[in-house]
KELUMKOL-687949 format. One record per residue: residue number from 0; y, x, z of N, C-alpha, C in turn. Coordinates in steps of 0.02 Angstrom, whole numbers, plus 50000, padded with zeros to 5 digits. Layout:
<rs>
num->NUM; ny->Y; nx->X; nz->Z; cay->Y; cax->X; caz->Z; cy->Y; cx->X; cz->Z $
...
</rs>
This chain:
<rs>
num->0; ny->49941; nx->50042; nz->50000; cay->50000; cax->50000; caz->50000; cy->50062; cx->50044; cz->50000 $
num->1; ny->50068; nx->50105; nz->50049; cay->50108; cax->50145; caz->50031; cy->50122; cx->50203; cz->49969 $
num->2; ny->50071; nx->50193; nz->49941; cay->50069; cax->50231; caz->49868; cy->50111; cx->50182; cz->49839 $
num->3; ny->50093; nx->50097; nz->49830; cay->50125; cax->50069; caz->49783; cy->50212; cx->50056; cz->49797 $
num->4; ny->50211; nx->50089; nz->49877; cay->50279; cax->50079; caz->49881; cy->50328; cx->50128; cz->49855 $
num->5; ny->50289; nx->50196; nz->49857; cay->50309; cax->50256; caz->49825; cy->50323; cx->50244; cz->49765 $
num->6; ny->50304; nx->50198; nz->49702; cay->50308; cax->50213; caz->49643; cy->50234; cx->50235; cz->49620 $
num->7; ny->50195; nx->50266; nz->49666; cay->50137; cax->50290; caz->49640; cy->50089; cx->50226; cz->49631 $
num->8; ny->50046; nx->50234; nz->49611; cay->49985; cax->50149; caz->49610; cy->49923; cx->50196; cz->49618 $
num->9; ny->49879; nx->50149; nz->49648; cay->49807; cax->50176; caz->49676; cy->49785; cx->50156; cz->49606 $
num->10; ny->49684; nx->50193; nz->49620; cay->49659; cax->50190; caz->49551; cy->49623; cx->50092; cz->49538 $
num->11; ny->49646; nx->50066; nz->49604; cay->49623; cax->49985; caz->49585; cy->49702; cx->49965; cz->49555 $
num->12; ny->49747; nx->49991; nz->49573; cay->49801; cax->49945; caz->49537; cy->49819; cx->49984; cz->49465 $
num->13; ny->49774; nx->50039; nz->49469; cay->49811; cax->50049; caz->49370; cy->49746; cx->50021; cz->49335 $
num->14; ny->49681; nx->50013; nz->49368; cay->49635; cax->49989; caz->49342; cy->49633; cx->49924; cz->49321 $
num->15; ny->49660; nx->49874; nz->49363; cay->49663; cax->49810; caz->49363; cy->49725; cx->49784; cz->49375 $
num->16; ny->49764; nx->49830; nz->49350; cay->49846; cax->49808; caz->49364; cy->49870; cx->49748; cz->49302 $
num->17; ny->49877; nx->49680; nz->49306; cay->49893; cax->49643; caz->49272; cy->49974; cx->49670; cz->49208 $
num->18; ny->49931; nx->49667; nz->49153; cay->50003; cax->49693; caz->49095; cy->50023; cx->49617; cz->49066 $
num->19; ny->50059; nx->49589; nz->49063; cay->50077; cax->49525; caz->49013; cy->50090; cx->49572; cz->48936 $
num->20; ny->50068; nx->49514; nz->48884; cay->50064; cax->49546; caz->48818; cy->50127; cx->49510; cz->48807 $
num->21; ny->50144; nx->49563; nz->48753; cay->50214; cax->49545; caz->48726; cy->50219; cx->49471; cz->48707 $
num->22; ny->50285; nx->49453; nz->48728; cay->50302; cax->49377; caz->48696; cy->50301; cx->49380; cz->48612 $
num->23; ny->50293; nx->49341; nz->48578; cay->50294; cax->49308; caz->48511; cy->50346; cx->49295; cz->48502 $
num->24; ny->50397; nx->49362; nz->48453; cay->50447; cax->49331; caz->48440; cy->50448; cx->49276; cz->48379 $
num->25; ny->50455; nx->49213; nz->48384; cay->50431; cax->49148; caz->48349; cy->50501; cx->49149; cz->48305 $
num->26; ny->50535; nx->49175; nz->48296; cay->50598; cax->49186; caz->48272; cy->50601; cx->49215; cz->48187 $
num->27; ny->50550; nx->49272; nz->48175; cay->50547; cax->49297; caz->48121; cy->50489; cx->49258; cz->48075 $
num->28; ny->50448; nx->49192; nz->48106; cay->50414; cax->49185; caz->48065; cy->50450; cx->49111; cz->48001 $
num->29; ny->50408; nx->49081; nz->47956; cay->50462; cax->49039; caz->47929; cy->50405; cx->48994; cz->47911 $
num->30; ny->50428; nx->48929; nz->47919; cay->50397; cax->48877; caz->47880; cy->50427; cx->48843; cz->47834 $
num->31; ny->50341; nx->48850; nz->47804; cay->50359; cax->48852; caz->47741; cy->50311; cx->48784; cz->47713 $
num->32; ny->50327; nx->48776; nz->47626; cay->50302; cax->48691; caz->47624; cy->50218; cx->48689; cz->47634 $
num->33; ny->50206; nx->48604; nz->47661; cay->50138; cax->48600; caz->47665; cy->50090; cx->48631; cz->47739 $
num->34; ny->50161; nx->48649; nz->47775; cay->50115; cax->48653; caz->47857; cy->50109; cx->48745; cz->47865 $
num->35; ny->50131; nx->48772; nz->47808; cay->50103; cax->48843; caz->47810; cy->50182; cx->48880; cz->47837 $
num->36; ny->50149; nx->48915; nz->47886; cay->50184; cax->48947; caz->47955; cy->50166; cx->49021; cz->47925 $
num->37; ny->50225; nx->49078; nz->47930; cay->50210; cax->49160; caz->47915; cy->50281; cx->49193; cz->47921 $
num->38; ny->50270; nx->49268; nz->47923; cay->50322; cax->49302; caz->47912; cy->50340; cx->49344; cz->47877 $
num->39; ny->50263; nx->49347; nz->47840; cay->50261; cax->49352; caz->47743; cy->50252; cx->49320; cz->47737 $
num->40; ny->50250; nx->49299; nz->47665; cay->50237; cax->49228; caz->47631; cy->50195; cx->49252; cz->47593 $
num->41; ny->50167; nx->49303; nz->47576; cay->50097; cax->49336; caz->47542; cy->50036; cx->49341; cz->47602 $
num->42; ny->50070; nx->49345; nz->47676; cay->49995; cax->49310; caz->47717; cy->50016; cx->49265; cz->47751 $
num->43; ny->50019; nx->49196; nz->47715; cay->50032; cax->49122; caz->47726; cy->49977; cx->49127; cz->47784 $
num->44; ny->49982; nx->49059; nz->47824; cay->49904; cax->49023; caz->47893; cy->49917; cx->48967; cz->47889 $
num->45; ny->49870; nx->48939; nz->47859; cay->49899; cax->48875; caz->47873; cy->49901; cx->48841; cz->47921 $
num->46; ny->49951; nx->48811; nz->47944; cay->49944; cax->48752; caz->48010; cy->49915; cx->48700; cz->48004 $
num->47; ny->49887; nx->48652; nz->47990; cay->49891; cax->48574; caz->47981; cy->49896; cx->48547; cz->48042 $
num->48; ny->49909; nx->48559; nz->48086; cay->49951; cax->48521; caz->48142; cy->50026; cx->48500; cz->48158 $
num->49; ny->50034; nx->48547; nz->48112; cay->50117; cax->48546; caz->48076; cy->50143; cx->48487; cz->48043 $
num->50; ny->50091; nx->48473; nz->48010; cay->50112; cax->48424; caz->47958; cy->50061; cx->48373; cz->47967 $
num->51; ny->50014; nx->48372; nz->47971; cay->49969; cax->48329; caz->47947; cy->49942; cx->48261; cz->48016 $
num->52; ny->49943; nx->48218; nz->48027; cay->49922; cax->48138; caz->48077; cy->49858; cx->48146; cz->48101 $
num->53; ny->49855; nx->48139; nz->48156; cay->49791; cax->48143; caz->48188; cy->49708; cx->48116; cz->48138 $
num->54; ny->49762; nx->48051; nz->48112; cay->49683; cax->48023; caz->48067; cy->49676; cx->48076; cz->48021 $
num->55; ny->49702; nx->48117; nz->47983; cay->49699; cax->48185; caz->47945; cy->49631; cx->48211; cz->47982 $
num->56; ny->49677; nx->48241; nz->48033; cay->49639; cax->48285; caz->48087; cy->49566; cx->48272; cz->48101 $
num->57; ny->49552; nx->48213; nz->48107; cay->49480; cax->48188; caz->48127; cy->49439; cx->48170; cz->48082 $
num->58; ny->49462; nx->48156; nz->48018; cay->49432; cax->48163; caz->47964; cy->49403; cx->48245; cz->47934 $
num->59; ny->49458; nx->48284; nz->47941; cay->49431; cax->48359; caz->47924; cy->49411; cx->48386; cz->47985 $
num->60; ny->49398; nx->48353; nz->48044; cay->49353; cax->48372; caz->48110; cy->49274; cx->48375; cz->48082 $
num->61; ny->49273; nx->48304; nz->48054; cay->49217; cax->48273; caz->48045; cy->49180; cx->48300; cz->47993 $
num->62; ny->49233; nx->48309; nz->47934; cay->49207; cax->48358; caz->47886; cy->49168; cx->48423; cz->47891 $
num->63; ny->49199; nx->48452; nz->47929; cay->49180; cax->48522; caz->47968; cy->49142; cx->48528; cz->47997 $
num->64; ny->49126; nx->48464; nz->48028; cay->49072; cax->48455; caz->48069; cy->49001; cx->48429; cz->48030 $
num->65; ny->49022; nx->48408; nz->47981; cay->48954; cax->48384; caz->47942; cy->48923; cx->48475; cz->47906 $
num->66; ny->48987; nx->48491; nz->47870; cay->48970; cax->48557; caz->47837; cy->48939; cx->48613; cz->47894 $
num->67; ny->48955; nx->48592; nz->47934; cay->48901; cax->48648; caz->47990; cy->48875; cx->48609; cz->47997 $
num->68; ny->48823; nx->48567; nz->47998; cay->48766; cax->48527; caz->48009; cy->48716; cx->48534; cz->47926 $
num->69; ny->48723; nx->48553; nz->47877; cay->48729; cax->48549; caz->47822; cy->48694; cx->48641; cz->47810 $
num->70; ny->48763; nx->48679; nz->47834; cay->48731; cax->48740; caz->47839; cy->48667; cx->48761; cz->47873 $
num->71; ny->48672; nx->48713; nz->47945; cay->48601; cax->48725; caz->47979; cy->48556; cx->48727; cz->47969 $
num->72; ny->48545; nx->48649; nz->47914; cay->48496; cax->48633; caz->47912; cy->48461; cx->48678; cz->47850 $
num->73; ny->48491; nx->48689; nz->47806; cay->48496; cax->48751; caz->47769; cy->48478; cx->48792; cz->47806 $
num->74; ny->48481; nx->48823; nz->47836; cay->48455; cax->48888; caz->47882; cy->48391; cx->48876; cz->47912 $
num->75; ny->48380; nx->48784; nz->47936; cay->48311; cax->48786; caz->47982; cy->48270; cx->48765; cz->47894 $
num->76; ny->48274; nx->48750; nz->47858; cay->48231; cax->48754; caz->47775; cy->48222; cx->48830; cz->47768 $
num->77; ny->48271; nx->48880; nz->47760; cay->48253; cax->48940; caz->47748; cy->48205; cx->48964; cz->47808 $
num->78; ny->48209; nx->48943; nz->47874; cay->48172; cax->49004; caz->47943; cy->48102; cx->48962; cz->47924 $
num->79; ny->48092; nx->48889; nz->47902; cay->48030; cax->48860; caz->47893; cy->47996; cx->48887; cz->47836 $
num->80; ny->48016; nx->48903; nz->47782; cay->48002; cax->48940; caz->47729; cy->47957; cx->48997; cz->47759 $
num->81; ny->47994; nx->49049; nz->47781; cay->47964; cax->49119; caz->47806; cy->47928; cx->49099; cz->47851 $
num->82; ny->47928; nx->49068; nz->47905; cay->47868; cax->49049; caz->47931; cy->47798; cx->49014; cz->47922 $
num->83; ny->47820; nx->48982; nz->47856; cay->47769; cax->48981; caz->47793; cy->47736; cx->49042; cz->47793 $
num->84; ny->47765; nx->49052; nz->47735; cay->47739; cax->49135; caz->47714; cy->47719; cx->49168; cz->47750 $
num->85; ny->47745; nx->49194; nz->47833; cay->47694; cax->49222; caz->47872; cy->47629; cx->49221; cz->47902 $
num->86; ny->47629; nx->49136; nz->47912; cay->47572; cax->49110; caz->47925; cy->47524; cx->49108; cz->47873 $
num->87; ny->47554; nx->49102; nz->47799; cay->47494; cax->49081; caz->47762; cy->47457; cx->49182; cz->47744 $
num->88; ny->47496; nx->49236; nz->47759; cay->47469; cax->49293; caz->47737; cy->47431; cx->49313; cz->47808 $
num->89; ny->47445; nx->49309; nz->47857; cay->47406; cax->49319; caz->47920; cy->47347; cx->49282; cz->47904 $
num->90; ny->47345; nx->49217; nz->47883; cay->47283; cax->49185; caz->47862; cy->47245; cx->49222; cz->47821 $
num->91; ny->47278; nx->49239; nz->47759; cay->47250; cax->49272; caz->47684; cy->47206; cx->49341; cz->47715 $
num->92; ny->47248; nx->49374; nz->47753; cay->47232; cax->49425; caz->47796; cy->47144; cx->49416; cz->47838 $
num->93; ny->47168; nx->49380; nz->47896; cay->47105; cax->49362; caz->47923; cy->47070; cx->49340; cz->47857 $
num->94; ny->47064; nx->49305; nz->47829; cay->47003; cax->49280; caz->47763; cy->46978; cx->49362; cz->47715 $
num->95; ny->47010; nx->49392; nz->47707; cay->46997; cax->49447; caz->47680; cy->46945; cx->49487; cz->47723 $
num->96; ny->46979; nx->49494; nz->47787; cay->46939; cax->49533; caz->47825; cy->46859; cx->49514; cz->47867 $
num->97; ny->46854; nx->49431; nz->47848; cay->46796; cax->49399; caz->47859; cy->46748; cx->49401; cz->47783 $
num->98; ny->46779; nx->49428; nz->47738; cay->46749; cax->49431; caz->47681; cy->46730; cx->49492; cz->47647 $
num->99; ny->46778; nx->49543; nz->47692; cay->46761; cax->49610; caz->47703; cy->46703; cx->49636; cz->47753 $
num->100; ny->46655; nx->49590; nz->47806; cay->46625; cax->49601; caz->47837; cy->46571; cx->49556; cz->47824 $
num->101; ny->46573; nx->49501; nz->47768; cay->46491; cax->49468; caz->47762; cy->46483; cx->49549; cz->47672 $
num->102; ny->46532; nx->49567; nz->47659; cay->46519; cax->49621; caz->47597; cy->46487; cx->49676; cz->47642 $
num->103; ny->46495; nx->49694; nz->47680; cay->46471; cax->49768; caz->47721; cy->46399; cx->49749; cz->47765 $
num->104; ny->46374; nx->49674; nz->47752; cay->46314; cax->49667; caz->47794; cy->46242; cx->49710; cz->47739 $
num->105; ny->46217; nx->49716; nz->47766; cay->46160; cax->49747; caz->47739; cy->46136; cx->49674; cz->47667 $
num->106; ny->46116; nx->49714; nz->47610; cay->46115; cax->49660; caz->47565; cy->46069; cx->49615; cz->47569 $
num->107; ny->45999; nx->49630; nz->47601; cay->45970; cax->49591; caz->47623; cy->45998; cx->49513; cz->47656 $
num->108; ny->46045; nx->49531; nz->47697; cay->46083; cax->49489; caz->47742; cy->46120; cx->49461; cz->47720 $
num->109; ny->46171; nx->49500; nz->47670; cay->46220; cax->49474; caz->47642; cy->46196; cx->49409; cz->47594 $
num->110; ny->46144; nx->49405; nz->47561; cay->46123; cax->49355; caz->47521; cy->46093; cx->49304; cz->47550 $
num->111; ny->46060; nx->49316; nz->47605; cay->46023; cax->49260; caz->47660; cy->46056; cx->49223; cz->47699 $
num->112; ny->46045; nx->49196; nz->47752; cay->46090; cax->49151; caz->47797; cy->46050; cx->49176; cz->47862 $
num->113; ny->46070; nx->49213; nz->47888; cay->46046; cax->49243; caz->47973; cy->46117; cx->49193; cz->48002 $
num->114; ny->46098; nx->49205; nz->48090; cay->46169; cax->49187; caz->48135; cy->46231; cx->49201; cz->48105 $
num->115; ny->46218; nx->49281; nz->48102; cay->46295; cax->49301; caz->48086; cy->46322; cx->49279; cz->48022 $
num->116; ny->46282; nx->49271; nz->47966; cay->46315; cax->49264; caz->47895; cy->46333; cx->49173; cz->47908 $
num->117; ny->46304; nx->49139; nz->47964; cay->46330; cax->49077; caz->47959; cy->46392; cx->49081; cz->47978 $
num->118; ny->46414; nx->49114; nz->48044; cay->46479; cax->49130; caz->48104; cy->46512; cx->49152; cz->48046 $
num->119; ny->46498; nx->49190; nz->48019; cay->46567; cax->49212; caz->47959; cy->46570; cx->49163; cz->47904 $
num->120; ny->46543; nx->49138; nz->47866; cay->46543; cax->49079; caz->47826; cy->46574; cx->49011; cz->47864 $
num->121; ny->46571; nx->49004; nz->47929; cay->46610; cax->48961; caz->47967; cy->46678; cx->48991; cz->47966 $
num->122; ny->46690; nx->49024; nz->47963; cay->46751; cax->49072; caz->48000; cy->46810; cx->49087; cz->47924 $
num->123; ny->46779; nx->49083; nz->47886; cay->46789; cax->49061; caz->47807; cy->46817; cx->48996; cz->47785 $
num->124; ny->46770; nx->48961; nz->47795; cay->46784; cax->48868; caz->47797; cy->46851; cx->48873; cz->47847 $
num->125; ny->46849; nx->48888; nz->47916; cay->46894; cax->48851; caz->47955; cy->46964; cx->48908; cz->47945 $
num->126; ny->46977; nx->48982; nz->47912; cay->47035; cax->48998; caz->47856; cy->47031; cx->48969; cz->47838 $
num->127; ny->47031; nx->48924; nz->47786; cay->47042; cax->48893; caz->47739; cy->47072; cx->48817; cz->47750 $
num->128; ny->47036; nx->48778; nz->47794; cay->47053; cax->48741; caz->47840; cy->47143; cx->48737; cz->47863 $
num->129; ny->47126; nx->48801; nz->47902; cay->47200; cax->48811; caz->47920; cy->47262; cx->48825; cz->47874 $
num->130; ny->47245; nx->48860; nz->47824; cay->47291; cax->48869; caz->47782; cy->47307; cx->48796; cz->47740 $
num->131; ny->47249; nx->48766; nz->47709; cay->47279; cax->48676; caz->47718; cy->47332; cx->48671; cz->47771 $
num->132; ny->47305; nx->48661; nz->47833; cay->47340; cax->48615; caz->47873; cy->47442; cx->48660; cz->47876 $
num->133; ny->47425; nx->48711; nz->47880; cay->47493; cax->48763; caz->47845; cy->47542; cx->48720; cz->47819 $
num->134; ny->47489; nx->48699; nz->47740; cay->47531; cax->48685; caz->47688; cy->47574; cx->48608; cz->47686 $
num->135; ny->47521; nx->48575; nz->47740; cay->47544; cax->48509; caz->47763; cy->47591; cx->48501; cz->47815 $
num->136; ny->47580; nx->48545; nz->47860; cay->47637; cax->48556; caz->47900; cy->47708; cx->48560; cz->47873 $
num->137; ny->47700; nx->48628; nz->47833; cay->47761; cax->48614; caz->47791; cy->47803; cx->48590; cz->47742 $
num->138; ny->47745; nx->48554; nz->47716; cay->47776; cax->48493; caz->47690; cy->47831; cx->48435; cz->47731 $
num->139; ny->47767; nx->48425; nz->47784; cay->47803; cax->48352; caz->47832; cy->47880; cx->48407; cz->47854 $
num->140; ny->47864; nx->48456; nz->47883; cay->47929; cax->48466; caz->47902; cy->47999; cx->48512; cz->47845 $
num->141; ny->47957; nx->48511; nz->47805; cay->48023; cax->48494; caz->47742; cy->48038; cx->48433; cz->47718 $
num->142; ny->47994; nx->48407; nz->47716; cay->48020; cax->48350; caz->47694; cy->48060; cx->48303; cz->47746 $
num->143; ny->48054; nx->48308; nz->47820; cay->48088; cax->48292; caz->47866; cy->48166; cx->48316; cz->47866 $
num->144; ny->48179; nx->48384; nz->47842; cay->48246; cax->48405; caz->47842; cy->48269; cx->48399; cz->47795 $
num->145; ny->48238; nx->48385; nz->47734; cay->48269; cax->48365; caz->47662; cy->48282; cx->48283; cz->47660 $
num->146; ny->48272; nx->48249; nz->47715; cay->48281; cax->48176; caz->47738; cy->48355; cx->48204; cz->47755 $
num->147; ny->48343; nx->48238; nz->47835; cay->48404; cax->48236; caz->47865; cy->48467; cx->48279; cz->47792 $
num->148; ny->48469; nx->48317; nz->47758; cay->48504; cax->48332; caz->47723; cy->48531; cx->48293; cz->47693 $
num->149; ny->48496; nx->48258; nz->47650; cay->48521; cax->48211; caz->47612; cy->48568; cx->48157; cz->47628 $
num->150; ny->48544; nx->48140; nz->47709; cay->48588; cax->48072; caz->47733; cy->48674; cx->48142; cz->47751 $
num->151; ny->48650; nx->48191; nz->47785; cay->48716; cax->48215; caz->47804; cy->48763; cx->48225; cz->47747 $
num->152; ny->48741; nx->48254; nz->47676; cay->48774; cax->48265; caz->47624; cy->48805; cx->48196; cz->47577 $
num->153; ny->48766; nx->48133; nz->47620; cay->48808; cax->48073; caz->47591; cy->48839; cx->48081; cz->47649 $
num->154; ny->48830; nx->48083; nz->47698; cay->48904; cax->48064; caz->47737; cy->48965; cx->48118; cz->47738 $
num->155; ny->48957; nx->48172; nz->47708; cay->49007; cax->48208; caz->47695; cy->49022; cx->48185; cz->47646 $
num->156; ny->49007; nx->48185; nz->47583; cay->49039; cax->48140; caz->47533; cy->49068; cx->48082; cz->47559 $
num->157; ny->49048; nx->48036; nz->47583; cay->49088; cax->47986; caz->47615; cy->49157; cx->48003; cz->47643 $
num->158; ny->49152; nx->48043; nz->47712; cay->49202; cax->48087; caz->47731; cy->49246; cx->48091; cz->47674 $
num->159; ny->49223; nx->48136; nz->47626; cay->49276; cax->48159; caz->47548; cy->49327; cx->48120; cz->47524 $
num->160; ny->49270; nx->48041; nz->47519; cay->49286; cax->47998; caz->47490; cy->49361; cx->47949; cz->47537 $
num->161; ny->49344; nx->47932; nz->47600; cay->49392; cax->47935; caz->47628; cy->49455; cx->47969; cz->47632 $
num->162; ny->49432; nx->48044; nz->47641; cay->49514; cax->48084; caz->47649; cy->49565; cx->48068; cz->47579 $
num->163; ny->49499; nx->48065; nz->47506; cay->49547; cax->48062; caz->47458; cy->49594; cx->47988; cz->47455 $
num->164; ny->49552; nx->47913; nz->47498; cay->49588; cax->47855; caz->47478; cy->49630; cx->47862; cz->47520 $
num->165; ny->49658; nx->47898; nz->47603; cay->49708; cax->47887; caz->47650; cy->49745; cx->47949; cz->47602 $
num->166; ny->49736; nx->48000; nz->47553; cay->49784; cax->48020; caz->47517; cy->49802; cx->47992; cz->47496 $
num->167; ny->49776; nx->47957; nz->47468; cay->49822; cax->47911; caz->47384; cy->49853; cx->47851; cz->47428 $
num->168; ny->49836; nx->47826; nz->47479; cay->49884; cax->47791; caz->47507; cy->49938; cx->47796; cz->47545 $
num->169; ny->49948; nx->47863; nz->47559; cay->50008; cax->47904; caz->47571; cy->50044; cx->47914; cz->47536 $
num->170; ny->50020; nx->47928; nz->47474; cay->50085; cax->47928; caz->47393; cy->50111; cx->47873; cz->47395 $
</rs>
């Protein structure tokens, strides 16, 4: 306390010594037509709070809000994709390597049906099995998000369709 009375400051008050950031001198910037606020006019920002009515506002809320809903779903189609593909080569994989081990049985064996050439011939069937059920999986759940897409991309169009009639009824 007596350091800070000195002029000097301890290492908690230069550490955590509160700085206020410069004020905004709001003075040099200019507005300009259509809501756009700058102090070049070659790097315009636009405002639309400047200019534009709340029903504006909640319409291009909504917009924004569909187009990130839109992107997502886009993104969960692409992560379902690759998780396709991984699953179905881990499958391809295991099936190879059950087909790599009824080839290495003694040929006798390999042509007959003992325990083991059944367990691997089962083990064959139920790859295969699975890689079906894979392909159905991803079907239902593409086709589930290509549902939800579709309804969101009409209601952004909708959205569209709106902002353009409260334009033209503003002219």
């Amino acid at each position: 306390m007596d350091e800070a009375l000195n002029g000097r400051l301890s290492y908690f008050d230069m550490k955590y010594k509160y700085t206020p950031q410069q004020p905004v001198n709001w003075s040099k910037y200019q507005l300009l037509q259509d809501g756009y606020i700058c102090d070049n006019p070659d790097k315009a920002v636009e405002k639309s709070y400047l200019t534009s009515d709340p029903l504006e506002q909640v319409l291009d809320n909504k917009k924004e809000l569909l187009q990130s809903k839109i992107e997502m779903i886009i993104a969960g189609i692409d992560e379902r994709r690759r998780i396709k593909k991984s699953n179905i080569e881990r499958i391809d994989t295991d099936y190879c390597d059950v087909v790599t081990m009824i080839m290495q049985m003694h040929p006798y064996r390999r042509y007959g049906f003992d325990r083991e050439r059944l367990t691997l011939e089962r083990m064959k069937k139920d790859l295969e099995g699975q890689k079906r059920m894979e392909e159905v999986n991803y079907f239902r759940d593409l086709s589930f998000l290509n549902k939800d897409l579709i309804n969101t991309a009409i209601e952004y169009i909708s959205e569209q369709q709106k902002e353009k009639l409260i334009g033209s009824l503003r002219d």
